[in-house]
C-alpha positions as CSV (number, residue, x, y, z in Angstrom):
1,X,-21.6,1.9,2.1
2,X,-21.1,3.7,5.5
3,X,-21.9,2.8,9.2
4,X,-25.1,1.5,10.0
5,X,-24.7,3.6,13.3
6,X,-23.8,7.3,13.3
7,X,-21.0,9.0,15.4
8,X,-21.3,12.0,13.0
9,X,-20.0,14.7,16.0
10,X,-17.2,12.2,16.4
11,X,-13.8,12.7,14.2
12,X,-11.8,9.9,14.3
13,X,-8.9,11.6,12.4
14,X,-8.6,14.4,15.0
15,X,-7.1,11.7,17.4
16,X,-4.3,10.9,15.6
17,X,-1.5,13.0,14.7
18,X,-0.6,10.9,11.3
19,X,-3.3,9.1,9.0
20,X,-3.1,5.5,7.1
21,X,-0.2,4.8,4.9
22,X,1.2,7.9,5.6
23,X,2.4,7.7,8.6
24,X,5.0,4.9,8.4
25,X,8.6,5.8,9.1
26,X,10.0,7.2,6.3
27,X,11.5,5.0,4.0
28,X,15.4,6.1,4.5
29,X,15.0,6.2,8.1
30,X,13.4,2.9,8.2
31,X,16.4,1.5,5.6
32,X,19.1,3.0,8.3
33,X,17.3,1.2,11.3
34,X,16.7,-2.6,9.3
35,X,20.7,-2.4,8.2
36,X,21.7,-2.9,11.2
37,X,19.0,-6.3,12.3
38,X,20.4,-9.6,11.5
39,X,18.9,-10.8,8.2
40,X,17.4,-14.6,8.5
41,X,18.1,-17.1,6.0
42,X,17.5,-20.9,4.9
43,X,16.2,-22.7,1.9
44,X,12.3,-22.9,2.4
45,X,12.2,-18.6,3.2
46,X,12.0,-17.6,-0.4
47,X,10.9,-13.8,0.3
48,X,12.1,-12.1,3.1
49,X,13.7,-8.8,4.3
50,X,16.4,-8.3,2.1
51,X,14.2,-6.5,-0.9
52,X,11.9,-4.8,0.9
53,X,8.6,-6.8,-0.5
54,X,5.4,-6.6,0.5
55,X,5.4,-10.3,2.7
56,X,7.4,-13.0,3.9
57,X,7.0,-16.4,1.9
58,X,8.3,-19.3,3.4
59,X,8.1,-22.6,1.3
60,X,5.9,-25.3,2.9
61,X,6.6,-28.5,0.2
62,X,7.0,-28.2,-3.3
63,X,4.2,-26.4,-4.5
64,X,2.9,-24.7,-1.1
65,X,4.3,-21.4,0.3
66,X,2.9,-19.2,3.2
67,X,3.0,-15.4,2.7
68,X,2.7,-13.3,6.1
69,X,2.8,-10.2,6.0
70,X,0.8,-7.3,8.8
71,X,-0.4,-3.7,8.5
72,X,-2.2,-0.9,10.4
73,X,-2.4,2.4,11.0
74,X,-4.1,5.4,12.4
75,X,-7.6,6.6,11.4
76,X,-7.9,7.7,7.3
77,X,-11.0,8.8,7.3
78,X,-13.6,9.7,10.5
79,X,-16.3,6.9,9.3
80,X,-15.2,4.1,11.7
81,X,-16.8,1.2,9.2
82,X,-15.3,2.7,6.3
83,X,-11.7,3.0,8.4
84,X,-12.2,-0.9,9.1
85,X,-12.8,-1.7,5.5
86,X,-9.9,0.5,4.4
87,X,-7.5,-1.0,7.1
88,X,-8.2,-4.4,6.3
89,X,-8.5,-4.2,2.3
90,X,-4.8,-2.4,3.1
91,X,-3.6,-5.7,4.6
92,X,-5.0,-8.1,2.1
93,X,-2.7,-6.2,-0.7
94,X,0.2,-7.2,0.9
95,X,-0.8,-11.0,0.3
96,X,-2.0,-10.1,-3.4
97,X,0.8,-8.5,-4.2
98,X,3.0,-11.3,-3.8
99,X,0.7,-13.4,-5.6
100,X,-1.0,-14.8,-2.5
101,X,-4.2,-15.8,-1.7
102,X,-5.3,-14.6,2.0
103,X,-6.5,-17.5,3.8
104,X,-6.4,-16.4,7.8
105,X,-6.3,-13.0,9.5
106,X,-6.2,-11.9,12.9
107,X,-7.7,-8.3,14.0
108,X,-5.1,-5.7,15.5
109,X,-6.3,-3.2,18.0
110,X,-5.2,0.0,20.0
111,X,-8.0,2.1,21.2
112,X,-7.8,4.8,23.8
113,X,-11.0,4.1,25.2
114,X,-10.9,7.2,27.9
115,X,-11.3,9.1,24.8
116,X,-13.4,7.4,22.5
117,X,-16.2,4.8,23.3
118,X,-15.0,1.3,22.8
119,X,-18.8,0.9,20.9
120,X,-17.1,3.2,18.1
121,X,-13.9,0.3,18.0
122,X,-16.6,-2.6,17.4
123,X,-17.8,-0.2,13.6
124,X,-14.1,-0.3,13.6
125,X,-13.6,-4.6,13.6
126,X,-17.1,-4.6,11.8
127,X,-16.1,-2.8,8.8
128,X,-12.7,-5.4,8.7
129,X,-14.8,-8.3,9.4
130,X,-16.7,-7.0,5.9
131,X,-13.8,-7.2,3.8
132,X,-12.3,-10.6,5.2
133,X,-15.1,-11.8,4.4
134,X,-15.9,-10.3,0.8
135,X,-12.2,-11.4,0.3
136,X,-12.8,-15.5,1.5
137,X,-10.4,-14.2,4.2
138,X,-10.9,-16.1,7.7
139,X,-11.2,-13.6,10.8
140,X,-10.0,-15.7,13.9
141,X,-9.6,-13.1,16.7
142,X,-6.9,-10.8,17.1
143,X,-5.2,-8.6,19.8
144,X,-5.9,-5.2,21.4
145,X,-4.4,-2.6,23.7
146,X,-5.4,0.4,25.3
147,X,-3.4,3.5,23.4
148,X,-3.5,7.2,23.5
149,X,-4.0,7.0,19.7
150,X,-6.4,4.4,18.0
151,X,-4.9,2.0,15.3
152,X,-6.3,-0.6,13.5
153,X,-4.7,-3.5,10.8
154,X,-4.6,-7.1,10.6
155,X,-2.0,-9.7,10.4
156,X,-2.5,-11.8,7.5
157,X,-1.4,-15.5,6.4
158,X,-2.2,-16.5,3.2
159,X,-1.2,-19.1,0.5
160,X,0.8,-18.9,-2.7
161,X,2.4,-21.3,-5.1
162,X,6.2,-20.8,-4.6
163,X,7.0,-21.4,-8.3
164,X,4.6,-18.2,-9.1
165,X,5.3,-15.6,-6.8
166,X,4.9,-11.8,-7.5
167,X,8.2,-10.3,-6.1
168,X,10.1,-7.1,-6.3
169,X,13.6,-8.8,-7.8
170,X,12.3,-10.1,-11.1
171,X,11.3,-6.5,-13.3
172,X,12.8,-7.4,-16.9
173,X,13.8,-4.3,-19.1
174,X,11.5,-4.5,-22.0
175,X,8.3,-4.9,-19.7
176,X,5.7,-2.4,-19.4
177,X,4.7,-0.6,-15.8
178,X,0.5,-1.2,-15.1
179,X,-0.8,0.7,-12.8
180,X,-4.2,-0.9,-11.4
181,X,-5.6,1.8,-8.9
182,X,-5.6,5.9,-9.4
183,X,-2.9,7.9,-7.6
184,X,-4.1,10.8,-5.1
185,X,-5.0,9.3,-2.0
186,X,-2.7,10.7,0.0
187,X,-3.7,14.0,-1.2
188,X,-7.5,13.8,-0.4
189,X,-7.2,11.9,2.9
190,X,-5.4,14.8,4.1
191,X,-7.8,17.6,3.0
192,X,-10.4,14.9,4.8
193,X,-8.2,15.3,7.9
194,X,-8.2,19.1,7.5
195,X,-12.0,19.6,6.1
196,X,-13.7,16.8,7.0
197,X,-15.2,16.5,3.7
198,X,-16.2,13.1,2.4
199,X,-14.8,11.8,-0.9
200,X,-16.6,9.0,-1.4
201,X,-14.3,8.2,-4.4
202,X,-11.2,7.6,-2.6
203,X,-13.3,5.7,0.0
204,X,-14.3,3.1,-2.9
205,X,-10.8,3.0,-4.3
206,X,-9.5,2.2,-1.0
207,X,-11.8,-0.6,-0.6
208,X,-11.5,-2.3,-3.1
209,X,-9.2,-5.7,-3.1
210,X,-6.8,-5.9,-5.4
211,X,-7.6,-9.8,-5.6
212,X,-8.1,-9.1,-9.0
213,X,-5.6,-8.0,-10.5
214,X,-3.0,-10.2,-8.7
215,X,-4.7,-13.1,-10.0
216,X,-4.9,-11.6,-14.1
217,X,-1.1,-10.8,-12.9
218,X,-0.6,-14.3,-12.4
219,X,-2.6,-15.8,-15.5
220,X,-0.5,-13.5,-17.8
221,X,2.3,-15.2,-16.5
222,X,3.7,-12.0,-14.4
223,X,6.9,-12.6,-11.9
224,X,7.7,-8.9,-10.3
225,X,4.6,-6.9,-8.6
226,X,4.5,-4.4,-5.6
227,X,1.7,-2.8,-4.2
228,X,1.7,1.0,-4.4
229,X,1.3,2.5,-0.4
230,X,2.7,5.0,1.9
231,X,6.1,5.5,0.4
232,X,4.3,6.5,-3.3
233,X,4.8,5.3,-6.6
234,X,7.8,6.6,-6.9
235,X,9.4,4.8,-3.7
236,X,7.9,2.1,-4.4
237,X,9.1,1.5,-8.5
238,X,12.5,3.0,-6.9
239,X,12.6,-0.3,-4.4
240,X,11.8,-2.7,-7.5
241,X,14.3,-1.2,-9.8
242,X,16.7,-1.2,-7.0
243,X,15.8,-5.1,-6.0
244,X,15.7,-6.0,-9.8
245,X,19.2,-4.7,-11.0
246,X,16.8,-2.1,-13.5
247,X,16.3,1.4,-14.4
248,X,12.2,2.3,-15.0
249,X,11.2,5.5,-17.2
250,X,7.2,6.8,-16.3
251,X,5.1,8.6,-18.0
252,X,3.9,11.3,-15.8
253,X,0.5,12.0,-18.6
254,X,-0.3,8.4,-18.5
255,X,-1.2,8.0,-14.2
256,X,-4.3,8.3,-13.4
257,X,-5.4,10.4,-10.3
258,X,-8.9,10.7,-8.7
259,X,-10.6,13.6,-10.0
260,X,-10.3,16.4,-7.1
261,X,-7.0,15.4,-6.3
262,X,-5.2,17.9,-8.3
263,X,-7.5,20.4,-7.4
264,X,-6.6,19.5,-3.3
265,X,-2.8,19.3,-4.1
266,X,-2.8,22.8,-5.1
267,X,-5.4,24.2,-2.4
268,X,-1.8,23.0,-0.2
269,X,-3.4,19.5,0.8
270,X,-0.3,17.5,1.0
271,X,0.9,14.4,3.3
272,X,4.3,15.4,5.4
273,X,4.9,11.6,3.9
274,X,4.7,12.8,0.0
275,X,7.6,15.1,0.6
276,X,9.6,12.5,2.8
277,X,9.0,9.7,-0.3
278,X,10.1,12.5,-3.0
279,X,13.3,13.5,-1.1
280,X,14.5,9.8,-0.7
281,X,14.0,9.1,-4.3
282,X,15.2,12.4,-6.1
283,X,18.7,11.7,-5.9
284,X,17.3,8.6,-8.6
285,X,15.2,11.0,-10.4
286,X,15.9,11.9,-13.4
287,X,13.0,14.3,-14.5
288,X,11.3,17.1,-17.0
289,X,8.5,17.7,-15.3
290,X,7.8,20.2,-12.4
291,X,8.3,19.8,-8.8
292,X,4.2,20.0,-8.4
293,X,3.9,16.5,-10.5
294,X,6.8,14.6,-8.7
295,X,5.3,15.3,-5.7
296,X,1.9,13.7,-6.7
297,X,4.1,10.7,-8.3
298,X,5.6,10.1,-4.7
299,X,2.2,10.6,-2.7
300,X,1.7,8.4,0.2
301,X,-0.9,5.8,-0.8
302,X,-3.4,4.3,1.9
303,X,-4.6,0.9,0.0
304,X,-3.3,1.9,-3.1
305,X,-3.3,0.0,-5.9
306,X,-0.6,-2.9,-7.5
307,X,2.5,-1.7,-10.3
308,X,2.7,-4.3,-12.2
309,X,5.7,-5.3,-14.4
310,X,3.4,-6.3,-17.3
311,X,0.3,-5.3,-19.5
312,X,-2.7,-6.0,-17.8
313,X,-5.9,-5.5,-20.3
314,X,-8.4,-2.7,-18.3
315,X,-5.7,-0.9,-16.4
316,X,-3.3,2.0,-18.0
317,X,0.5,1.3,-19.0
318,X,2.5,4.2,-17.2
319,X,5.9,3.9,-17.9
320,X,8.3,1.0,-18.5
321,X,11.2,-1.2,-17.4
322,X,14.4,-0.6,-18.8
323,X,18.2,-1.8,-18.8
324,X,20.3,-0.7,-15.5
325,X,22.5,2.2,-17.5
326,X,24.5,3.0,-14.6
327,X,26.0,1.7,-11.2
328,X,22.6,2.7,-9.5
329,X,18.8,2.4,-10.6
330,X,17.3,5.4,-12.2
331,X,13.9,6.5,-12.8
332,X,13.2,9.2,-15.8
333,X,9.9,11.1,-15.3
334,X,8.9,12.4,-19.0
């Protein structure tokens, strides 16, 4: 589905210098900067910074938690509907992937309306107000500023049992790795910022909830869960090993990609982010495959799917949790 109005001579993309999930400080960096903040504590904040997970969850009475958790970026694709949908779909995961449901959101605006008419920012908040509501998601207002550089997210409150939480912590060795979305976002949203062609495949994977497979996580019984975003699968398995005291081996045949992504990897169409999330993990890397399929392993994700630590019927097994062999986590790529 695509905006009911046109602003085809517009490119949204051109007005930003970064684009969705890849854009976020890069991991290391961002480590460097949180070490140094003062960590809160106390008995009802089951979740907070200290594993990098994808929401807060603070324990309202025995079996009641709140997950909080916000996200936005700059444009993904030049379609302001489809940039709403993808923005807000992108927040919700955060709330799934902890095993949440989303019950409240609020919108998050910058627009730089000398640039680009603020009728273009209302496709924008229509195409979030779409997926709230697909997802049973409440949209109560929000708040917006003028910006040289437009960005667009939500801030999200939802609900989750305490004593069934999807966390990065719990991964037990002898689990399997399940993979819900395919890989090779980042890939194509860049050639879309270069191009401006339309893959209407990644557009559909990108908004699509992952409600889904956070709750079949949940029936199955699932404790450790993470969605896969900007800092790629690989920094993202590397955090839960890291939080969960394991080692993880993957199985580079076994990910899935979206068809033309291999095809725009190698016509050079890479995030800056891809290469950021790849250099953090190699030093945990222990691989025998080329550099070409590491990088797509650590692509920066925009609404990417959940790794699960567990077998979920529908979606393929990549790769598995294993024992901690040595003083630090280790991934082997086979």
């Amino acid at each position: 589905m695509t905006s009911a109005t046109s602003h085809a001579p517009l490119r949204l993309t051109q007005h930003a210098s970064g684009g969705g999930c890849a854009c976020k400080v890069p991991p290391g960096e961002l480590e460097r900067v949180l070490a140094g903040l003062p960590v809160a504590s106390g008995d009802d904040l089951l979740v907070g910074l200290e594993h990098g997970d994808d929401g807060a969850v603070v324990r309202l009475d025995g079996d009641r938690a709140v997950v909080l958790t916000t996200d936005f970026f700059t444009p993904v694709v030049d379609d302001p509907y489809d940039w709403g949908r993808i923005a807000a779909a992108n927040a919700l995961s955060d709330v799934y992937a902890m095993g949440g449901e989303p019950l409240v959101a609020v919108n998050l605006l910058a627009w730089p309306r000398d640039r680009i008419p603020f009728e273009v920012a209302a496709e924008v908040l229509r195409g979030g107000a779409a997926v709230c509501a697909e997802a049973g998601c409440l949209l109560a207002g929000g708040h917006s500023i003028d910006d040289p550089e437009p960005k667009y997210g939500l801030a999200v409150t939802g609900t989750a049992d305490p004593a069934r939480l999807l966390r990065n912590d719990a991964a037990a060795p002898g689990t399997p790795l399940t993979l819900t979305k395919p890989l090779g976002l980042g890939v194509l949203n860049n050639r879309h910022k270069s191009t401006g062609e339309v893959f209407e495949e990644a557009v559909a994977v990108m908004t699509t909830l992952n409600r889904d497979a956070s709750r079949a996580s949940l029936a199955a019984g699932h404790t450790a869960a993470t969605d896969v975003t900007g800092f790629g699968l690989l920094g993202h398995l590397f955090k839960m090993c890291r939080a969960s005291g394991v080692d993880a081996v993957v199985d580079a045949a076994a990910v899935p990609y979206l068809e033309p992504a291999r095809a725009s990897y190698a016509a050079g169409f890479v995030p800056g982010g891809s290469r950021r999330n790849l250099d953090w993990v190699r030093p945990h890397l222990e691989a025998s495959v080329d550099e070409d399929e590491l990088v797509l392993l650590a692509d920066a994700q925009t609404s990417g799917g959940l790794l699960v630590a567990g077998e979920l019927p529908g979606h393929p097994v990549v790769g598995e949790i294993v024992a901690r062999a040595g003083a630090h986590p280790r991934i082997t790529v086979r």
